[in-house]
N, C-alpha and C positions, 0 to 999 in steps of 0.2 A: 388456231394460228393467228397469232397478230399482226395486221399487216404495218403495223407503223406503232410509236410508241408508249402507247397504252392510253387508255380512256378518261379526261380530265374533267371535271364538274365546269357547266358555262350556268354560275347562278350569279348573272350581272347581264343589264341590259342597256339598252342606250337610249337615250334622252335627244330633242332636238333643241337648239338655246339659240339665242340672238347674236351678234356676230356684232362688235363697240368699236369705233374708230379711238384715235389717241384724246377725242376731246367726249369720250363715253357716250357717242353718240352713237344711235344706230345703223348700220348699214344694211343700204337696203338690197334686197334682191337676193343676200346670201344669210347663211347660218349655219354654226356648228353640230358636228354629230358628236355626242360625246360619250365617256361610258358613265352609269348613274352611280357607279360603287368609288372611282379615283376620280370624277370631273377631269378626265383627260382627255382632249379634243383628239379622236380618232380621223375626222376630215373636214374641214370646210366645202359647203355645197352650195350649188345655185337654190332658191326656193322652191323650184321644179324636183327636184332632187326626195323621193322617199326612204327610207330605210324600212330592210325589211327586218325585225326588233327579233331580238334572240330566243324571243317565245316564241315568233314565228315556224324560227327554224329548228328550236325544239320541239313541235308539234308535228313538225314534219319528220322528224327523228324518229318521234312514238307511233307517226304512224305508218313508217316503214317497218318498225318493231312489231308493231302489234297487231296491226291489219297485214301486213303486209308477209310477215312469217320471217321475215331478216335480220342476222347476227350481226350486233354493234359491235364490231372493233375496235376500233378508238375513236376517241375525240377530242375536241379541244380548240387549240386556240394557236393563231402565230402574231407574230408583231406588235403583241401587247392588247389582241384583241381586232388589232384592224381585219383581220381572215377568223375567219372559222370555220371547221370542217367537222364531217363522221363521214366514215366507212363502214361499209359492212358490206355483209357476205349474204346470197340467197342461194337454196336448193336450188331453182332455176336458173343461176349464171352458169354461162359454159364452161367447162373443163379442157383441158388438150393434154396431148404429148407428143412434144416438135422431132419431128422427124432428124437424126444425125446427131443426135443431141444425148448422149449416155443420162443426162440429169434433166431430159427434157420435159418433165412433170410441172403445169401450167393452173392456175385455178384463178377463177375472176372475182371480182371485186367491183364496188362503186363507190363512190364520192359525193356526198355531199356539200358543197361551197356556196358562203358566203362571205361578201365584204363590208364594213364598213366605211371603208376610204376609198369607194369608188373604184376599184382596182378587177373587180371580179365580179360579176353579173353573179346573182343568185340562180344557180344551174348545177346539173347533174355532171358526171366524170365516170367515166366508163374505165378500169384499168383489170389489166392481168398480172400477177405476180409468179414468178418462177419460183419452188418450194426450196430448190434445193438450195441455192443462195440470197434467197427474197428480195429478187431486183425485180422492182415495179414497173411497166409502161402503163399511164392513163393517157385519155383524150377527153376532150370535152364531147357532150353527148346532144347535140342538135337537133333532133328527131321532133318534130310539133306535136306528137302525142305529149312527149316528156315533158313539153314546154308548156303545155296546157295543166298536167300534174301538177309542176314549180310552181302553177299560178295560186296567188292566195284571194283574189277576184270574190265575190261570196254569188257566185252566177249561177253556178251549179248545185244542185241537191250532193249531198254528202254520197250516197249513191252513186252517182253518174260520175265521181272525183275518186273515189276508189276503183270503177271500172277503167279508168282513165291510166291510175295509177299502178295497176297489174299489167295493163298494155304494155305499160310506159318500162317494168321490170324487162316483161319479153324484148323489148327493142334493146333493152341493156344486153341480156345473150345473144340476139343477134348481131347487134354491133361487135362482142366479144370473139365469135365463131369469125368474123370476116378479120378479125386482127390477128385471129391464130394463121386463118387459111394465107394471109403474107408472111407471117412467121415462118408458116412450113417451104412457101417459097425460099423465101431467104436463106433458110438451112441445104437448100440445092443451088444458088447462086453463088458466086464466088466476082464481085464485081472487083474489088483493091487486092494488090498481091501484099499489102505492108499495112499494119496501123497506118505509118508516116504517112501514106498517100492519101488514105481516109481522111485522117487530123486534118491535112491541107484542103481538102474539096471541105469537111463540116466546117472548119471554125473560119477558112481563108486567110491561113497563116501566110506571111511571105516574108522573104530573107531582105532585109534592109539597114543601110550601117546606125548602128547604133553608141550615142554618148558615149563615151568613156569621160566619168566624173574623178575628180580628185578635191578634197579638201581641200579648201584655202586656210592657213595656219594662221594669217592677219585677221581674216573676217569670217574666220569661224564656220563656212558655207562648202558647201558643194559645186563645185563649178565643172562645166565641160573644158575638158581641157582636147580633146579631140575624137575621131569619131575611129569605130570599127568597120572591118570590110563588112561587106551585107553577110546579115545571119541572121534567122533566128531568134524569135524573143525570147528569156527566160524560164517565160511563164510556157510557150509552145515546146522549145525542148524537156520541160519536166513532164510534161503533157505526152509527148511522144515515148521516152521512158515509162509512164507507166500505164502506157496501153502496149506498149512493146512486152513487159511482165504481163501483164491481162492476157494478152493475144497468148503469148506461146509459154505460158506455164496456166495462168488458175483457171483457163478455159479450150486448155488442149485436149479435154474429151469431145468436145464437140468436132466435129469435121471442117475443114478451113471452108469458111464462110462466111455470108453477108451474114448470118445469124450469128457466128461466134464474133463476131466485127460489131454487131448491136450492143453484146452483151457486156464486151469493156465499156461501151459508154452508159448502160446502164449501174454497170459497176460501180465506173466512175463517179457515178451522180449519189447514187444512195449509200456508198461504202466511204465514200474518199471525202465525205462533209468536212468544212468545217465547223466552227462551233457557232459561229454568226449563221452561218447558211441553214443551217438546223434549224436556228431558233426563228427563224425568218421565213421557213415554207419553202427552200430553195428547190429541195425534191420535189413537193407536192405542186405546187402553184408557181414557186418563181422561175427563173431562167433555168433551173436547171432540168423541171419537167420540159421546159420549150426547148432546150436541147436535147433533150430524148425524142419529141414528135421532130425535130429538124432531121436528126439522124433515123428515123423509121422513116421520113419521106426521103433524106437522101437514095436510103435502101431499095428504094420501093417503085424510082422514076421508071 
């Protein structure tokens, strides 16, 4: 099973360079991260600022691989390299199946992250993916075993960092069991009687008069020429349309629920991409993961 879209070679690394005002002077305090295959400046950092280099984090790949007994899924790259990630799968991640739920068949997963531009802390991601339409939730995995694992420190004998690192698997299935067991709650909860009411409390839609534009035919331009009653943005009512299809056709096996409520917006996130969102991590890493953990805490208060 692939949880994402297949396994990319990361054989490019990044370099740290000097950072030149307009008069090729140097500036001090900062400098660029860059990648060593295009010289394309990935972020500007303070001097304080390390990177952790992509052999880093392929080593840490092979030694979930190989020490570790875990299935690479994919890997690869978003935003041109500023994110990098692998997933994979362990015997020891927990399993479920969510109670009210005809396709409720659940299997866990982890994530490996790192960034270049400062964006993402080099850190673990804990996620479960449902089989039958492969909509994902992760969270980030805070556990100071784990954290101790991510370190690349050279403090420890190779020994005591593998012990470290088998801990650090188990607190992945324990964290995953604790996400099924709100799962199963939520498939008993029934908090919104409508997507609508949902949509309104996640994103905090509200009805307000909006532009009405017309061409100007002299200057070529867009101008308001007056306003609407309060409504509704665009973007909210297509939003509600298609959690309204979500909700009561492609997840009417499940029982009316805070879980069948989850699953359109999981939907939403990994089915309903666009083509930039894709290429940018939207699912995995950007806003569209954080509105997946916004909607499992709305769920969950």
């Amino acid at each position: 099973m692939e949880i994402n879209r297949g396994i990319q070679s990361i054989n490019w690394d990044v370099e740290e360079k000097a950072i030149f005002d307009e008069f090729n002077q140097p500036i001090k305090g900062y400098k660029r991260i860059i990648r060593d295959d295009t010289n394309k400046t990935l972020h500007v950092a303070k001097e304080q600022y390390y990177p952790v280099y992509n052999n880093q984090f392929l080593d840490m790949v092979a030694l979930l691989k190989e020490d570790l007994g875990c299935k690479l899924t994919g890997q690869g790259v978003f935003k041109q390299g500023k994110w990098l990630y692998a997933q994979f799968e362990n015997n020891e991640f927990a399993n479920s199946i969510i109670s009210n739920d005809e396709f409720g068949e659940m299997k866990g997963y982890a994530t490996l992250a790192n960034s270049h531009d400062g964006s993402i802390a080099f850190k673990m991601f804990i996620g479960v993916i449902k089989i039958w339409c492969t909509n994902t939730f992760q969270t980030s995995l805070n556990d100071r075993k784990a954290s101790s694992f991510l370190s690349f420190k050279h403090t420890k004998s190779v020994r005591e960092k593998l012990d470290v690192a088998y801990e650090s698997i188990s607190s992945i299935a324990q964290v995953q069991k604790g996400i099924y067991a709100k799962m199963n709650e939520m498939s008993e909860r029934k908090t919104f009687d409508n997507p609508k009411d949902y949509l309104i409390k996640l994103h905090g839609y509200t009805k307000k008069p909006r532009p009405i534009k017309k061409k100007n035919p002299k200057l070529g331009v867009m101008e308001t020429v007056g306003w609407t009653p309060p409504k509704y943005s665009g973007n909210a009512i297509n939003n509600m349309k298609l959690y309204d299809h979500l909700y009561n056709d492609t997840y009417n096996h499940i029982a009316p629920s805070d879980w069948r409520m989850f699953n359109c917006t999981t939907h939403a996130v990994d089915h309903e991409l666009k083509d930039h969102q894709e290429k940018n991590g939207y699912h995995i890493f950007g806003g569209g993961n954080q509105l997946k953990v916004n909607a499992f805490n709305l769920l969950n208060r």
